[in-house]
C-alpha positions in Angstrom: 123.9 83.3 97.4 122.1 84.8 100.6 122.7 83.1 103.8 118.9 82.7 104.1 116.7 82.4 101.2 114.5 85.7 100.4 110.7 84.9 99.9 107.8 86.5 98.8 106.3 88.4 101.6 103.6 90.5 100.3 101.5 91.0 97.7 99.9 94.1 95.4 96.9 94.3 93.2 97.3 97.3 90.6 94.0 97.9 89.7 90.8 100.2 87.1 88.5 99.9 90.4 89.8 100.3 94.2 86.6 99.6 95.7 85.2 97.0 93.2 88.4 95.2 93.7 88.0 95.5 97.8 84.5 94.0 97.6 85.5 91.1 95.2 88.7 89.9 97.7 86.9 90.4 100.6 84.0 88.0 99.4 86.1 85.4 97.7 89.3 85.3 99.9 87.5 86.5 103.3 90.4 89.4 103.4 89.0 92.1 105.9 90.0 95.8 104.5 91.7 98.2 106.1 93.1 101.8 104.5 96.6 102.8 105.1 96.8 106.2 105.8 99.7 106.2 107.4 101.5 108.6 104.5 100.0 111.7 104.0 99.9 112.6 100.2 100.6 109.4 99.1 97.5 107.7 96.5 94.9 105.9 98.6 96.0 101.8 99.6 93.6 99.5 100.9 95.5 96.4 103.2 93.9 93.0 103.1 94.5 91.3 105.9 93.5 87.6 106.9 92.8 86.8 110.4 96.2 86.2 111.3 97.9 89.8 109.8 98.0 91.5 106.6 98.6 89.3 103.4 98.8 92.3 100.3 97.6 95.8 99.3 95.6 97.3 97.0 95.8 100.5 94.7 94.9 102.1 91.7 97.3 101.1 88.6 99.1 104.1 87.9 98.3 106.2 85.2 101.8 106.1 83.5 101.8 102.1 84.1 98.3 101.7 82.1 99.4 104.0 79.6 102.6 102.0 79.0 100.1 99.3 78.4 100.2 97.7 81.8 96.6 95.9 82.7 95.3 95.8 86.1 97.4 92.6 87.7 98.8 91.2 91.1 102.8 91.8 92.1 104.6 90.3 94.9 107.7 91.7 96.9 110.7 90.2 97.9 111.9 90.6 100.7 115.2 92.3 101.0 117.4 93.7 103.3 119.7 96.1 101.3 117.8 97.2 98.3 120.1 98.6 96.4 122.4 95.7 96.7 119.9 93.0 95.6 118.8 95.5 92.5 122.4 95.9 91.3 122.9 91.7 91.8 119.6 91.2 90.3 121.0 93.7 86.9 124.4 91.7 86.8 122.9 88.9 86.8 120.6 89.9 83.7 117.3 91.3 85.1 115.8 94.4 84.2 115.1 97.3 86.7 111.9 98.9 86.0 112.2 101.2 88.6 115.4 102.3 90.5 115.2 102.0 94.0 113.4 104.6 96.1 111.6 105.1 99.7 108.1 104.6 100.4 107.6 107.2 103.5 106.9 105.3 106.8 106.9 102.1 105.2 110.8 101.1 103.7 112.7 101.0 100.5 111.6 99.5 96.9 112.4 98.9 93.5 110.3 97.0 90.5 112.3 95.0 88.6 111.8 91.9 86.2 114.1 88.6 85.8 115.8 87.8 83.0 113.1 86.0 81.1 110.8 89.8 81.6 108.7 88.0 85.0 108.3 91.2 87.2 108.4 91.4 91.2 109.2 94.2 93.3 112.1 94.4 96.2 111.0 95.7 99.5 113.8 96.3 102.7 110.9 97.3 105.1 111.2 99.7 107.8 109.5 97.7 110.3 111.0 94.8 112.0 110.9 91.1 110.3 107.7 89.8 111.3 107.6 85.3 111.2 106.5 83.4 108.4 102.9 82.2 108.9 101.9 78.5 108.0 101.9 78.1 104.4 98.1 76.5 104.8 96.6 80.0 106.7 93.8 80.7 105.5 94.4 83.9 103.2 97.7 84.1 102.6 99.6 82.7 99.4 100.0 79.0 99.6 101.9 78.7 96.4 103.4 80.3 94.1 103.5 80.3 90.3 105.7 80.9 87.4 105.3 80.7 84.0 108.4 81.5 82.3 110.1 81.0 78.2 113.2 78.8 80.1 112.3 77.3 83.4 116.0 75.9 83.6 117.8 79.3 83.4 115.1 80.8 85.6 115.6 78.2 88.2 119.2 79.1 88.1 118.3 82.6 88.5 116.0 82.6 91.5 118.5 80.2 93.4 121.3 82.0 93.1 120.1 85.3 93.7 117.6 84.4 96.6 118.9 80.9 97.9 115.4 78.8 96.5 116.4 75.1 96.6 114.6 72.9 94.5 111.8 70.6 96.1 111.8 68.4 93.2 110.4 68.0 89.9 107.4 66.9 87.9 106.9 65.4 83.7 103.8 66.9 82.9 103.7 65.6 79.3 103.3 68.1 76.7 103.3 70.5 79.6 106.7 69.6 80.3 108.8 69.8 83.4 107.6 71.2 86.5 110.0 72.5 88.9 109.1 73.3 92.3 110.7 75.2 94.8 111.4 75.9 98.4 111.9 80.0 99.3 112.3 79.7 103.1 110.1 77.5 105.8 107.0 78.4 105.1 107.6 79.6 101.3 107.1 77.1 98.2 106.2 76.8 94.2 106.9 75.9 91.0 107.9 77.0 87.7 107.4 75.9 84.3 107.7 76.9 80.3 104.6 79.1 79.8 101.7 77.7 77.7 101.5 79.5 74.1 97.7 81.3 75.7 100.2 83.4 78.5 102.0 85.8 75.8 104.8 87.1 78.7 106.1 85.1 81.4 104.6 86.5 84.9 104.2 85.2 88.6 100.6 83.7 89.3 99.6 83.8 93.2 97.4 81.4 95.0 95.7 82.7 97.9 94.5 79.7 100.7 90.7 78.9 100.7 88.7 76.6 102.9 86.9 74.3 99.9 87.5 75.3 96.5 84.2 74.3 94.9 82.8 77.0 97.4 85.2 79.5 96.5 84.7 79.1 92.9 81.3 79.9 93.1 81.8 83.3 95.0 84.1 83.8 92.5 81.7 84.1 89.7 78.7 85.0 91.7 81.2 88.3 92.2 81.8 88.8 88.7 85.0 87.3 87.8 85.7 84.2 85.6 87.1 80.6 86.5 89.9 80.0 83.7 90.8 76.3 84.8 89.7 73.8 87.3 88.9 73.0 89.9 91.7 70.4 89.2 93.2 68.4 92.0 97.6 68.8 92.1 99.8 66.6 93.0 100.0 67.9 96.9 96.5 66.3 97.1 95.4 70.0 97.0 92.4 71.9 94.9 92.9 74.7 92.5 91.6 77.0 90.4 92.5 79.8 88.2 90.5 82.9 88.0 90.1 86.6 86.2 89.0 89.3 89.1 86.4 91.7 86.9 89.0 94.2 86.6 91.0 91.6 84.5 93.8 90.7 86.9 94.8 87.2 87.0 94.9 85.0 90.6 94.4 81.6 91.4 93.2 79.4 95.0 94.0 76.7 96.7 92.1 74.3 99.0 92.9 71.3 101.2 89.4 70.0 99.8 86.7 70.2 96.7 
């Protein structure tokens, strides 16, 4: 186990429509865009940042993923700091590698890889220095995060012992079953669950912090994309909803009020 858990730390929408998607976020979310043209000769990436620092990136799905069948969709990193070492534990331990590690010029080392149950994440070992975790309320950033998974038990297992997550308790939802949230690090939490027969392959859903969710819900639509569920109020005494961006990538927010 690591001595310190590894979180989430950033965020990446694959996407049919760079600047559709740019406008969308930066209504909904409040992100303000910024392009990273740091690499020359690399594909054009937009960063979102909140007011705080940046929260995610944006870029075109590649043309081999869509092809493969991949649709436009959000990915998170993992913050690592050996790569290769947390790809080869992550393979022992019965997760797929999608793509072997490799360097990102002027940015650090990757590799996109899936847990055992087929849930895909990326690792990153930036080049830059470790910056703090934020509040897990900032407005912008990723207030919770989401899995849906076939075995919630063995994926539990998984993520603890390869990352250090502790578990923050648990919830009966019924016929939903158990939910089992999580701790990743101070200001890093979520939960996972069985997936619902409507998700056909178990995947990570983000929510990104929003002041009033009945406010964000209607920039959401009045931008195109489509509410899925809610707004519901959770158990944190929190809002949600789910949403579809108009490219067809899934995302959710969160709100301290209605």
């Amino acid at each position: 186990m690591p001595n310190s858990p590894q979180p989430f730390f950033w965020y990446e929408l694959m996407t049919t429509d760079l600047d559709a998607a740019e406008a969308f976020y930066a209504a909904v979310v409040g992100w303000r865009a910024e392009p990273f043209d740091k690499t020359p000769g690399m594909p054009r990436y937009i960063v979102m940042n909140s007011s705080v620092r940046g929260v995610g990136g944006l870029m075109t799905l590649p043309e081999d993923a869509a092809k493969m069948g991949m649709s436009p969709a959000w990915l998170g990193y993992i913050y690592t700091k050996d790569v290769d070492a947390s790809t080869k534990a992550l393979k022992e331990a019965g997760g797929a590698v999608h793509r072997a590690p490799d360097d990102i010029p002027g940015v650090g080392r990757f590799a996109v890889v899936a847990d055992p149950q087929g849930a895909t994440f990326m690792f990153l070992q930036p080049n830059q220095p470790e910056q703090p975790p934020v509040p897990a309320t900032t407005p912008g950033h990723v207030g919770w995060h989401e899995l849906y998974t076939s075995d919630w038990k063995a994926a539990f297992e998984f993520y603890s012992g390869q990352f250090g997550w502790e578990s923050a308790g648990q919830f009966d939802m019924g016929e939903m079953g158990i939910y089992q949230t999580f701790g990743a690090g101070p200001e890093s939490g979520g939960g996972m669950m069985n997936k619902p027969p409507q998700i056909p392959v178990p995947v990570w859903l983000f929510y990104f912090n929003v002041d009033a969710i009945d406010a964000a819900a209607k920039r959401v639509a009045d931008n195109g994309g489509k509410i899925l569920m809610g707004p519901m109020e959770v158990p944190s005494a929190q809002w949600v909803v789910q949403c579809q961006d108009p490219q067809g990538a899934h995302f959710a927010l969160l709100a301290p009020v209605r």
